[in-house]
C-alpha positions, 0 to 999 in steps of 0.5 A: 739651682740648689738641690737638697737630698734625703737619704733614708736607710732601712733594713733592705732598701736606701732611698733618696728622696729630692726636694721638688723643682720650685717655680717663679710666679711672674706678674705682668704690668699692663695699662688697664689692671688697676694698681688697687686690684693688684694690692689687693692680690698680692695681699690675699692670694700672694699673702704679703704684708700690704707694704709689700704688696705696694712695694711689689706693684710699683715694681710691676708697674716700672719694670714691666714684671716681677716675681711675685711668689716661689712655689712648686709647680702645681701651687705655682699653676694654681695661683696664677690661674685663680689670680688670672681668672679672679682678673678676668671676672673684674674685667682686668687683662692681668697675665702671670706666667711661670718658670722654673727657679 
């Protein structure tokens, strides 16, 4: 995991400031999420190109999971949760989890 440092000088102080700890946002393929619902997702919460977001889905679908975006945590919490609860309210099991990059 790479790290980049600012530093920044003044008069009396020098500070360092660091970039934050980026976070995978995972999808989990399940048998009842609908690959349509999954696009969809991609394309309007993830923002791929609906290439892309087909491209992704069959990944999830053969693989089990994939990394569908790279945030910082709380935009990384964010997504997951509005996609999971967006799921939920279509009546889709659809589970993302988060690890850090």
């Amino acid at each position: 995991m790479s790290t980049h440092t600012k530093v920044i000088h003044s008069k009396h102080t020098q500070f360092k400031l660091k970039e934050p700890p980026m976070y995978n946002v995972i999808m989990h393929n399940d048998d009842v999420t609908t690959m349509d619902f999954v696009v969809y997702v991609l394309v309007k919460i993830f923002r791929k190109s609906e290439k892309d977001a087909e491209t992704l889905m069959l990944k999830i679908h053969n693989e089990g999971s994939a990394v569908v975006g790279t945030y910082t945590q709380d935009i990384a919490k964010s997504k997951a949760n509005y996609t999971m609860n967006l799921a939920k309210a279509n009546n889709f099991p659809l589970q993302l989890t988060i690890e850090e990059n």
